[in-house]
C-alpha positions in Angstrom: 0.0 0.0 0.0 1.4 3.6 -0.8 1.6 5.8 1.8 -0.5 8.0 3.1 0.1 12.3 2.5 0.0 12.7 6.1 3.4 10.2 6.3 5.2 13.0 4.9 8.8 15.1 6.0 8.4 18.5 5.4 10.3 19.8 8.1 13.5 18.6 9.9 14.1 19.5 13.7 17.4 18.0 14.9 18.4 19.9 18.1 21.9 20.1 18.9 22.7 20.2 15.3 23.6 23.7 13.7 21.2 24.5 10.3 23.6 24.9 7.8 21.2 26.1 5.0 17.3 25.0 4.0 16.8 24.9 0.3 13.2 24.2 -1.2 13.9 20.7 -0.5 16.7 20.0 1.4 17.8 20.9 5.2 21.1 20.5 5.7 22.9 20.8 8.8 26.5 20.8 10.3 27.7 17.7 11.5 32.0 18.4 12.5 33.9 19.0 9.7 31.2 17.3 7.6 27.5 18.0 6.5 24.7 16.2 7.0 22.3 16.7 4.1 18.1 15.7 4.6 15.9 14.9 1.4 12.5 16.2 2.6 9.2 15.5 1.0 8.6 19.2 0.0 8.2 20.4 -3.1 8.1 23.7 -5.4 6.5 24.9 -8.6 6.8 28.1 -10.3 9.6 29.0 -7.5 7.1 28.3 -4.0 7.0 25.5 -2.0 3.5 24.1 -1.6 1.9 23.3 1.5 1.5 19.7 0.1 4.5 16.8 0.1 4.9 13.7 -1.9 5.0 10.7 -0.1 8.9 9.0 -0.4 10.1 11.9 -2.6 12.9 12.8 -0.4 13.5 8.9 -0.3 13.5 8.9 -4.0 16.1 11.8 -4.4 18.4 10.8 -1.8 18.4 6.9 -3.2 18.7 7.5 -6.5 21.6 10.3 -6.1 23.6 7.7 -4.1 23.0 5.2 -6.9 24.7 8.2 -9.4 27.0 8.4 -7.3 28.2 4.8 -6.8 27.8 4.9 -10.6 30.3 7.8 -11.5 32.7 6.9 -8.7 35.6 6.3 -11.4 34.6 9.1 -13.2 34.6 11.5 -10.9 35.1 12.2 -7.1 31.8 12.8 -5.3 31.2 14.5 -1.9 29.0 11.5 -0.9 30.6 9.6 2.2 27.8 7.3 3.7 23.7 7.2 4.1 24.3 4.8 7.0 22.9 6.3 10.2 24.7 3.7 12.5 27.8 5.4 10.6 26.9 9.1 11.3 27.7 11.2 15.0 26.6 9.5 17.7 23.9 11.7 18.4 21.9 11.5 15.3 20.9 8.3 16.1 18.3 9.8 18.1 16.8 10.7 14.6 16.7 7.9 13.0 13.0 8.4 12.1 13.9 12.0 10.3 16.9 10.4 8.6 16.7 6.6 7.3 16.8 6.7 3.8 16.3 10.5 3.2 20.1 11.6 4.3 23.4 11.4 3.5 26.6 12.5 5.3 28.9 14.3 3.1 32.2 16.3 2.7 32.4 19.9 3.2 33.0 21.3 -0.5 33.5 24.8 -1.8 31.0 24.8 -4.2 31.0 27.1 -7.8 28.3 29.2 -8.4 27.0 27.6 -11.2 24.9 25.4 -12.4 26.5 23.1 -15.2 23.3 22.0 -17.1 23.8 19.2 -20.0 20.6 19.5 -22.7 20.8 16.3 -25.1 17.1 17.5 -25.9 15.1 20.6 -26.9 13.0 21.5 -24.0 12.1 23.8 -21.2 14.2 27.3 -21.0 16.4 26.3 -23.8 13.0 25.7 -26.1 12.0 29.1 -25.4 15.3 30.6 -26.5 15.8 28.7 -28.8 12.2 29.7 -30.5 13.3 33.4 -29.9 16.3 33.3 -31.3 17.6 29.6 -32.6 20.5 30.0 -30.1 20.3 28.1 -26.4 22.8 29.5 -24.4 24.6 31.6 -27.0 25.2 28.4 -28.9 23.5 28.9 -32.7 21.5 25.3 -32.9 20.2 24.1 -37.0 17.0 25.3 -38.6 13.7 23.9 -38.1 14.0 21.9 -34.9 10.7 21.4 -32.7 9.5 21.6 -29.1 11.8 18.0 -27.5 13.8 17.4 -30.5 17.0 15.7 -30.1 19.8 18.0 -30.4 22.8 17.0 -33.1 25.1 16.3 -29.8 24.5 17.1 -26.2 25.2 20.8 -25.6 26.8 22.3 -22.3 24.5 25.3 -21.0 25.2 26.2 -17.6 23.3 29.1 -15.8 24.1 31.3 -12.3 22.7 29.8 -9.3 19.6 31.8 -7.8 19.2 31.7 -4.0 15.3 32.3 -4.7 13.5 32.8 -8.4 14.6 31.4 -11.5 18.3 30.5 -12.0 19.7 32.4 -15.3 21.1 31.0 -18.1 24.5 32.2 -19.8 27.1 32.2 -21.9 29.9 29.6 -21.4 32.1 32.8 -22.4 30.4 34.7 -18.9 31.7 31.8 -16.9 34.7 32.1 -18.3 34.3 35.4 -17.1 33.3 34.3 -13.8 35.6 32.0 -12.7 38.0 31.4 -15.5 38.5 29.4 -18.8 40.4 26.8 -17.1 37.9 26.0 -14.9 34.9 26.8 -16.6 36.5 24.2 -19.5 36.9 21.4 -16.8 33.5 21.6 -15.6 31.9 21.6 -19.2 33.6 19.0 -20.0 33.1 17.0 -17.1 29.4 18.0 -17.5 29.3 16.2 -20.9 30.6 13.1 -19.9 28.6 12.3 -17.2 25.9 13.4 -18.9 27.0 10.9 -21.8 28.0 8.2 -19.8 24.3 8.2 -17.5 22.5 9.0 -20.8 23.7 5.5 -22.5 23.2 3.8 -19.0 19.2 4.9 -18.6 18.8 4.0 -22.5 19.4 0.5 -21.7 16.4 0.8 -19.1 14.0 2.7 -21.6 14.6 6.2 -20.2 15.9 9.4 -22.2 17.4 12.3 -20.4 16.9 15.0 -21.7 18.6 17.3 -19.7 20.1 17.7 -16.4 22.0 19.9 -13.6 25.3 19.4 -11.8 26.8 21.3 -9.0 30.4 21.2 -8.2 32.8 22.6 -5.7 36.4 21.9 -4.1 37.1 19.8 -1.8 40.8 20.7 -0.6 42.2 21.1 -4.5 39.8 18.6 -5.7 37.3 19.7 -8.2 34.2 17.3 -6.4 30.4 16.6 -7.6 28.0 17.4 -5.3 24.4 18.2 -4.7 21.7 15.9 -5.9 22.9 14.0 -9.2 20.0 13.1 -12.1 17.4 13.2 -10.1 13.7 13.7 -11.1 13.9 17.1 -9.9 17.6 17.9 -11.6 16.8 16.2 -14.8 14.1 15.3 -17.4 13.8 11.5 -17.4 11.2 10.6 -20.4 9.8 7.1 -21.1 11.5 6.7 -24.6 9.2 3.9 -25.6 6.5 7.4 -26.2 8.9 10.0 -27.6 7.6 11.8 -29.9 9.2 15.1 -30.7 7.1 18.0 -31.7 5.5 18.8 -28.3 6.0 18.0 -24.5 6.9 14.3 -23.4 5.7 12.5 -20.5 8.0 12.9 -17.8 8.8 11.2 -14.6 8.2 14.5 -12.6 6.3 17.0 -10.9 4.3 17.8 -14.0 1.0 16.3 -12.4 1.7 19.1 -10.1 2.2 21.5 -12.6 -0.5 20.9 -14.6 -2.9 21.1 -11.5 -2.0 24.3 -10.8 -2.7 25.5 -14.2 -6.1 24.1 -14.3 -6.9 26.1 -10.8 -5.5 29.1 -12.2 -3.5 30.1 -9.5 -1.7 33.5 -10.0 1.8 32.3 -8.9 1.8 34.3 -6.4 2.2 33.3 -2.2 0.5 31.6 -0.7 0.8 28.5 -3.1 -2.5 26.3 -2.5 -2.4 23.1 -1.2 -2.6 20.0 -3.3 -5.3 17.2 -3.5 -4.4 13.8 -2.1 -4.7 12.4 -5.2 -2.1 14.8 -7.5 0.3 14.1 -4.5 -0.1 10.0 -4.8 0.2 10.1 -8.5 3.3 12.5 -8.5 5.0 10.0 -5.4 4.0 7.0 -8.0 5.7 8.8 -10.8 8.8 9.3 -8.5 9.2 6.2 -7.2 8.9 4.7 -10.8 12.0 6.7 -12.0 13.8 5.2 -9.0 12.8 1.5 -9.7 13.2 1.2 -13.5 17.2 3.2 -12.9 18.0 1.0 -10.3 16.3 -1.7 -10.8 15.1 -1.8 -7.5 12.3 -1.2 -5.0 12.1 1.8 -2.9 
């Protein structure tokens, strides 16, 4: 039996333990010379949080990025260390409840302010550039492509990272600008292969990604991956056994959400309304489908 709305973790409360940040989904706190970073079961659309969880979401995102982590471990170094609570500080134990399966403790990292986004696909943001002005990015794209067209080879697009609102997409040349070509060239780079290398993994399992985020930082002199890693919420994950460019794909997402909220009409403005039972269960079942058919195994 799925669970129930009410079984939910939107907030975390772990006293003794320092907040570090709270992001629209995740609390993280401080935990030594390490962080201890909680999956919750909130979620946003059109840049609120909703009043509403999704059952096992948290679960979902924490799980799978682990997996993608495990996965890239020769490919790159991660700031992952264990999701084990027996293996965190003595004291979280007490938490257990809050943390099974929705946490992770990881190393400290300096992390870059942007967001490296790989696009294999037309879609989202880079749609409505590209409509405007047959550029994504900066980066001139051929004639006469549609709305989730595959692109001629996966294109790096990386945008700044917005504390609250959108995040803005630019030019590889203003990140260049922002931290240097040496860098900005690494993490491009390294964008594109593990965007390649996950992209031929989730073919095998009947899954397209069409696009994705990455966040990186430093830990010491090491140029780390960190964050959440292709993710429902980081990425587009379509069923390619339905692909059909020329419109929107279904997506292993929030877009049940979405698509509520349009048919209220809400204004986009606070306070975000709160969802029915039944959009939140068939977003979690959506969720928790991405995780099993990646990993090949049950929540």
């Amino acid at each position: 039996m799925n669970p129930t709305v009410k079984q939910v973790i939107l907030e975390t409360d772990l006293p003794g333990f320092e907040r570090h940040a709270r992001g629209k989904v995740r609390d993280v706190y401080s935990a030594g010379d390490r962080l201890l970073i909680i999956a919750t079961d909130r979620i946003s659309a059109f840049d609120y949080i909703l009043g509403t969880g999704i059952p096992d979401k948290g679960k979902v995102l924490n799980q799978l990025s682990i997996f993608w982590f495990d996965f890239l471990k020769g490919v790159v170094p991660t700031h992952f260390l264990t999701a084990n609570v027996d293996e965190y500080p003595a004291p979280l134990a007490n938490f257990r409840d809050q943390l099974e399966g929705r946490s992770m403790l990881v190393k400290r990292a300096r992390m870059v302010d942007v967001e490296c986004v790989a696009r294999g696909y037309l879609s989202g943001s880079g749609w409505k550039e590209y409509r405007q002005s047959g550029t994504v990015c900066g980066i001139k794209l051929p004639a006469g492509l549609t709305e989730s067209s595959q692109l001629p080879e996966p294109i790096f697009t990386p945008s700044t990272k917005a504390q609250s609102g959108h995040d803005e997409n630019v030019s590889f040349e203003t990140v260049c600008s922002m931290i240097g070509k040496d860098l900005a060239s690494r993490l491009r780079d390294l964008t594109l292969d593990i965007y390649s290398r996950a992209s031929r993994y989730a073919s095998t399992k009947g899954i397209i990604i069409a696009d994705t985020k990455f966040e990186f930082g430093f830990v010491g002199d090491e140029l780390t991956l960190g964050d959440e890693v292709l993710t429902p919420d980081s990425s587009r994950f379509w069923p390619a056994d339905t692909y059909a460019p020329g419109g929107p794909q279904a997506s292993f997402d929030k877009q049940f959400v979405r698509d509520y909220l349009e048919s209220i009409r809400w204004n986009k403005q606070p306070p975000a309304p709160s969802l029915p039972d039944e959009i939140a269960a068939k977003t979690a079942d959506k969720y928790r489908q991405a995780y099993s058919i990646i990993t090949g195994r049950e929540l």
